[in-house]
C-alpha positions, 0 to 999 in steps of 0.5 A: 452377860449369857447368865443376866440375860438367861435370868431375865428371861427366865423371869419373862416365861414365867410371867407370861406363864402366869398371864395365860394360866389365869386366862386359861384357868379363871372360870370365874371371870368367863362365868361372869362373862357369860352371866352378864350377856345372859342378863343383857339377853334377857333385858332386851328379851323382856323390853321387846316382850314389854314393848308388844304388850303396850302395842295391844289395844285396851278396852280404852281404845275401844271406847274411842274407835266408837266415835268414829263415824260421820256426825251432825254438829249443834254448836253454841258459843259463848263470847266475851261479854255477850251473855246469850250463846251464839247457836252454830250449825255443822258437822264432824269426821272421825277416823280411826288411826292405826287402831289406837288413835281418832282423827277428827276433822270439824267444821261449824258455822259459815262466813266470819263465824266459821271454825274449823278444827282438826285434832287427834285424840289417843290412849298412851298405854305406856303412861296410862292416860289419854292424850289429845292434840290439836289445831283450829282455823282461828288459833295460833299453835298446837295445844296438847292436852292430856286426862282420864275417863271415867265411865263415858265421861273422857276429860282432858285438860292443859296449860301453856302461857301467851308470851304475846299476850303478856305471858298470860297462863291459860289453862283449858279443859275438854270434856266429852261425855257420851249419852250412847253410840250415837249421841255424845256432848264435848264441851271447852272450858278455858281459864285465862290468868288467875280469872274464872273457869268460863264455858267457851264452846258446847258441840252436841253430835248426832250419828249421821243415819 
């Protein structure tokens, strides 16, 4: 009995031996420890290095913080079924938004044919192009629209269906094209269904003095 249970533990030490000369002596397995939370180290380095270069404002930024200002407005809208457009007066906010967003705030007409809007538009640096929301007096919900400039012509455009409309797709583009700081055009185009592209709304801003 005294020799099985010396023998048993013999085997015991050696084991238990092994077990700590391998983590004693496996520099393979602690360089590779340590090479791992290097590369962690280093990915979180470079996401947060990524992630401030996309915080820093581009020329597009730029481009939109100089539409920030008081404005006159000219409207004409066109309705269906009515050829001639109707001529509205009135005028339009911009703000600048944590330097790389516009808020403008838009009122036109009076009486039943007032419209007021209210709408921000950005430049998203992580996806490259320009997105834009927004809400008017006499919609429904909140479209999002998204594009490129070229030049001093900005286009945006979007899509969604009208499920209370017989889940009709309407798909609508914006387009704001600057004359100079203190003249520019923005102009709504919608298409409803498979129908064609119609003009809706022309604004035509003047830089209050």
């Amino acid at each position: 009995m005294r020799i099985g249970t010396s023998l048993l533990a013999a085997v015991v030490l050696i084991l238990v031996g092994v077990g700590l000369g391998t983590a004693f002596s496996d520099p393979k397995g602690e360089a590779a420890r340590e090479a791992k939370g290097a590369k962690e180290a280093k990915g979180k380095k470079n996401m947060e290095e990524a992630w401030a270069e996309l915080m820093q404002t581009t020329e597009q930024h730029t481009w939109l913080a100089e539409l920030a200002g008081e404005w006159n407005v000219e409207a004409r809208m066109w309705k269906d079924g009515v050829e001639e457009p109707i001529s509205l007066h009135g005028s339009a906010t911009v703000t600048r938004v944590f330097d790389r967003f516009i808020f403008e705030e838009l009122t036109i007409g009076e009486g039943d044919m007032q419209i007021k809007a209210r709408g921000h538009i950005g430049y998203d640096t992580s996806n490259e192009e320009f997105c834009s929301s927004y809400i008017t007096s006499n919609c429904i919900a909140i479209h999002v629209l998204t594009g490129q400039r070229e030049d001093n012509t900005l286009s945006v455009s979007g899509s969604w269906h009208e499920k209370g409309l017989d889940n009709t797709k309407v798909t609508q583009r914006l387009v704001c094209a600057r004359k100079d700081k203190d003249n520019h055009t923005t102009t709504i185009f919608a298409r409803y269904g498979s129908g064609p592209e119609n003009k809706q709304l022309e604004l035509t801003y003047t830089r209050k003095q």
